[in-house]
C-alpha angles and dihedrals in degrees: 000000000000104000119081107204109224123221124341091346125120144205116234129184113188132238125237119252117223118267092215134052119225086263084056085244091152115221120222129229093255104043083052122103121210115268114260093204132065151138126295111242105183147353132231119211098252138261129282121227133179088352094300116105118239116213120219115260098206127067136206104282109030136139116238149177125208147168118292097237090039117136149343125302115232151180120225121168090333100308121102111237133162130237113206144157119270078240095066095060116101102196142325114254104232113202 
């Protein structure tokens, strides 16, 4: 990867949601809606506030959940990933 996030910014790649149901309809592309959970990419250093530094919660490689509308689409060496605030995560999937 060629991107560093800064601050309390992450790098997110979707995961892929699943193209039939447990029934094996198969979903097409169109009726799909974009994933709302992927893997963490990278990590910035944290935010300072007030003058105290605030670590990231999140790692590389974790599993995460975030807002429909959360972050920026972008390209990086030819995959779509997302870069986002740590505030715009939801939760970590544990398991």
């Amino acid at each position: 990867m060629k991107i560093r996030p800064l601050q309390d910014r992450i790098i997110v790649k979707r995961l892929e949601e699943e193209e039939t149901t447990k029934g094996g309809i198969i979903i097409p592309d169109t009726a799909k809606e974009k994933p709302q959970r992927g893997t963490v990419l990278a990590v910035g250093t944290g935010k300072v506030e007030n003058g105290t530094k605030i670590d990231m919660t999140v790692k590389e490689g974790d599993t995460v959940l975030y807002g429909k509308y959360a972050g920026t689409e972008i390209t990086v060496d030819g995959d779509e990933v997302m870069i986002m605030r740590e505030s715009d995560i939801l939760g970590v999937v544990k398991g």
